[in-house]
Each structure stands twice: as C-alpha cells, then as structure tokens.
C-alpha positions as CSV (number, residue, x, y, z in Angstrom):
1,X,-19.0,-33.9,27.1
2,X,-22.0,-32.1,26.8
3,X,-21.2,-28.4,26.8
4,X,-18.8,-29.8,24.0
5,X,-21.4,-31.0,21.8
6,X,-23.4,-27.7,22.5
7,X,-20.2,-25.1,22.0
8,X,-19.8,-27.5,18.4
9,X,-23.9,-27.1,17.7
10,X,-23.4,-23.6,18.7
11,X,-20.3,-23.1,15.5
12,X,-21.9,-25.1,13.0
13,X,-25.1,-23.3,13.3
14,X,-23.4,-20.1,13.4
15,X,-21.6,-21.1,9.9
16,X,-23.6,-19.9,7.4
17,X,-24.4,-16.6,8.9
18,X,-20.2,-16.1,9.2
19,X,-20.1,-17.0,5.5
20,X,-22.9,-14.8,4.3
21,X,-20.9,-11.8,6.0
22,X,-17.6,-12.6,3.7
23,X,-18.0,-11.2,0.5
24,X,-17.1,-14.3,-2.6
25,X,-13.2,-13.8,-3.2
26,X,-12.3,-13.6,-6.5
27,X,-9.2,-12.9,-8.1
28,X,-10.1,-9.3,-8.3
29,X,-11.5,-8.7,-5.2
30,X,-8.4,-10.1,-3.1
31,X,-5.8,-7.7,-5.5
32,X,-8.2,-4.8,-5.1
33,X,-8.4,-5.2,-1.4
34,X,-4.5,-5.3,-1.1
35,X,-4.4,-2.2,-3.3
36,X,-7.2,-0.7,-1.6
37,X,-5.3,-1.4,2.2
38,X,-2.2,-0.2,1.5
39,X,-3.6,3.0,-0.3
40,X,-6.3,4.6,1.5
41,X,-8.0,2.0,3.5
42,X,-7.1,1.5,7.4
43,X,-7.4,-2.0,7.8
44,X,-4.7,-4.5,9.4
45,X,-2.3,-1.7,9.3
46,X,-1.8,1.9,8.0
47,X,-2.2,2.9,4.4
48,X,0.1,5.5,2.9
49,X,-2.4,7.8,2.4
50,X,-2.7,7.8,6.3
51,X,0.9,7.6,7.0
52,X,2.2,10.5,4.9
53,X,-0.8,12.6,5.4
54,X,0.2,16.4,6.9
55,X,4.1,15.8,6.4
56,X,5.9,19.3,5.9
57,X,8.6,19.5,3.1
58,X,11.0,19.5,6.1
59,X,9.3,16.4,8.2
60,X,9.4,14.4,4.6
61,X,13.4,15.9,4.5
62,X,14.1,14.6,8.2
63,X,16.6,11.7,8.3
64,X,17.9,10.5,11.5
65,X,21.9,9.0,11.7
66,X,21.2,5.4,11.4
67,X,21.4,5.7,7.5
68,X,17.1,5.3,7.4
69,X,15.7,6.9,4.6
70,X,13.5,10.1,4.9
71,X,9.6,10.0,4.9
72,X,10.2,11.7,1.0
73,X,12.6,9.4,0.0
74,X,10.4,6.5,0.8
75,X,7.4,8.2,-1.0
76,X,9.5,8.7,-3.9
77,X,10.4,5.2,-4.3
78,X,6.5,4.1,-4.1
79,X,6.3,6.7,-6.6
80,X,8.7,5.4,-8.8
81,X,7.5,1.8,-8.8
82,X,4.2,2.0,-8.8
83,X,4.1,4.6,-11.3
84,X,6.4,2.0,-13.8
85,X,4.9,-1.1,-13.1
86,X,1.4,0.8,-13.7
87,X,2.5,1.9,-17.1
88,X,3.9,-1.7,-18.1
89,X,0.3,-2.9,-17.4
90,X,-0.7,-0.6,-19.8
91,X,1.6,-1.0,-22.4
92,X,3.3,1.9,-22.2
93,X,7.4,2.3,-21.8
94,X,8.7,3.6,-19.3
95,X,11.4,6.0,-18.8
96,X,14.7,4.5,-19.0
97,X,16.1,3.2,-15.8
98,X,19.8,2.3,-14.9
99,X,19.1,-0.5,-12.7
100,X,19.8,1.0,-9.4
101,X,17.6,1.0,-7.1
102,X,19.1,4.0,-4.6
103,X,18.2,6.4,-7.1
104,X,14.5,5.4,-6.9
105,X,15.1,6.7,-3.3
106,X,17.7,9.8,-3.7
107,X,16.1,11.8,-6.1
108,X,13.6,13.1,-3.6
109,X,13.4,16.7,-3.6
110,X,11.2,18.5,-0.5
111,X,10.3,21.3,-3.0
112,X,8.4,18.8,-4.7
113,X,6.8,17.2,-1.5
114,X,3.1,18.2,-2.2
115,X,3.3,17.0,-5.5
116,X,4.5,13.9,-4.9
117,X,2.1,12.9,-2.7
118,X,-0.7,13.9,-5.0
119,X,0.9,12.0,-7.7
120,X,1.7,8.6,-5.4
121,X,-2.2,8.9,-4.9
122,X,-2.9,9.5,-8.2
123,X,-1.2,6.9,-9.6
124,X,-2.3,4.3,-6.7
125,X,-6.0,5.1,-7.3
126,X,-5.3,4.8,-11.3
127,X,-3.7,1.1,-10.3
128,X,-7.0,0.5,-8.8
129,X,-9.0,1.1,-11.7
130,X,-6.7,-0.5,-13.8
131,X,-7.2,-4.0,-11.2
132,X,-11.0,-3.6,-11.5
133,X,-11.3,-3.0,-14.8
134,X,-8.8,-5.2,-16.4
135,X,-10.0,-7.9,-18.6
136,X,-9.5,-11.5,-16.7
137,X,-6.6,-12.6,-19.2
138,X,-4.6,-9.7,-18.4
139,X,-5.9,-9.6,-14.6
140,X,-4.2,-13.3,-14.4
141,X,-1.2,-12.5,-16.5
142,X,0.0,-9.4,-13.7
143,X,-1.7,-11.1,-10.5
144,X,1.6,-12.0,-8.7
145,X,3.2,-8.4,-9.4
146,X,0.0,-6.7,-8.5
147,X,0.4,-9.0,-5.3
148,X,3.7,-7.9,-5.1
149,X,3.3,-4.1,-5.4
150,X,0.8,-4.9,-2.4
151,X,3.1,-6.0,-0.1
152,X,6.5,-3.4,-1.3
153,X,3.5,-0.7,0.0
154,X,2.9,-2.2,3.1
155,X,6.1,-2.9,3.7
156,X,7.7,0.8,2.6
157,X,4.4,2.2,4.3
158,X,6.0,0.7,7.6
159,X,9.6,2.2,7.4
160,X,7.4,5.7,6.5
161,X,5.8,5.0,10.3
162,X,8.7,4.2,12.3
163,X,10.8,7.1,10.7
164,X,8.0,9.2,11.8
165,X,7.5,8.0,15.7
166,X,11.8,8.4,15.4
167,X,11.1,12.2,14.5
168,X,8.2,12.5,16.6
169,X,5.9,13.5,13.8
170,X,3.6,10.2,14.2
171,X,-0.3,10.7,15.6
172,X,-0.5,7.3,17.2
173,X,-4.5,8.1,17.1
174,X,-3.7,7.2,13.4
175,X,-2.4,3.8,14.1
176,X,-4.4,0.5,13.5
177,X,-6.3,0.1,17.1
C-alpha cells in the first residue's frame, strides 16, 4: 500500500511540471498543428513534404496492377483540394468542377511533377498563414473543414508511402521512428 501512495505522490507532484511543458491549446493552435504535421512537420507520422520529397517524374508516374493510384496522382488530388478549399476561405471562386472526383486524380501529368510539388507546398504553407492569421469568426466558421483537410492529408500522405515501399522508392530512415 505504501509504494502506492508514493508512485501517486510521485504523479501528482510531477503534474504541474507535465502541464507547464504543453503549450495552452487553442482553437488555432490545434488546426495549425494538424496543418503543420501533415505538411512539413515529422511528428506521429510522415508529412507530405517528407513523403514526396526526391520523387522522379517517372517514380511519381509508377503505378502498380492493383488499380492504386501513382505517387503524382495522389499529389495532384492534394493539390486540387487544398488549393480550392484554400481559395473558398478566401473568397475567391474557384474553377469550375464537374463533381468527379477521379479527375482530381487523372489529370496528373509527370512533365509537370516538379511543379506540382512546389505548388502543393505553396499552397499548404499559404493554408497555414491563412489558419494563423484568420480572424476568430472566420477561424470558427471553417474549423471542422480545416480539421478535415488535416486528416484527407494524412490520410492521402499514407497511400503516397505504401505506393512508394510497393515501388521500392521509400527511405524507411524517413519514416516516423
């Protein structure tokens, strides 16, 4: 009973030290760390940035026969989404869109490769901004979506991994440790 009561003195004591390490959460600070993590930050898994970084045209081209999508097709669909949610949240239109979402994937092009993965960072960085510099009305009004655009990343950041250990293209040094 008594190394009990000393392992629970030991945890409350140690309580405000753990809490003075965490930063406060706010709104902002939880939707910038998603961003941030599935951009350019390793954290809990691989960012894009990390995963797509020194793909040739042909690697981002590669497909296997299961019906995946390529490394460039999956960075053009982050493209596409981020790049049009982005502009909704600042007013702008968008381009028109017929509703189908294969084409955000089939109109990769591995000509094109370098610049679209200068333009998904571009535009992921600019979402970043936008999340810390948005007033709070606005900041609370595209929360969820900004949430959501977190977790299509991850998720799309993923398939862009295991298409890569498939080809044989994946540094596993790169992975989360």
């Amino acid at each position: 009973m008594q190394k009990l009561q000393f392992a629970m003195l030991l945890l409350f004591a140690s309580l405000p030290a753990i809490a003075q390490k965490q930063p406060p959460q706010t709104l902002r600070a939880v939707l910038l760390e998603q961003l941030r993590t599935t951009h350019d930050k390793r954290d809990w898994f691989v960012p894009v940035h990390i995963a797509i970084e020194g793909i040739t045209p042909e690697q981002a081209r590669w497909k296997d026969k299961s019906g995946n999508h390529s490394v460039g097709q999956l960075a053009n669909h982050l493209l596409f989404w981020n790049q049009r949610e982005l502009m909704k949240f600042k007013g702008m239109k968008a381009a028109p869109f017929s509703g189908n979402n294969e084409e955000t994937f089939n109109d990769f092009d591995s000509k094109t490769w370098n610049a679209t993965v200068q333009k998904l960072d571009a535009v992921l960085k600019e979402l970043e901004d936008f999340v810390a510099n948005a007033d709070e009305s606005k900041l609370k009004t595209y929360a969820s979506e900004i949430a959501h655009i977190g977790t299509h990343n991850a998720y799309h950041t993923g398939q862009i991994v295991y298409v890569r250990k498939l080809q044989g293209s994946w540094d596993a040094s790169k992975g989360v440790k």
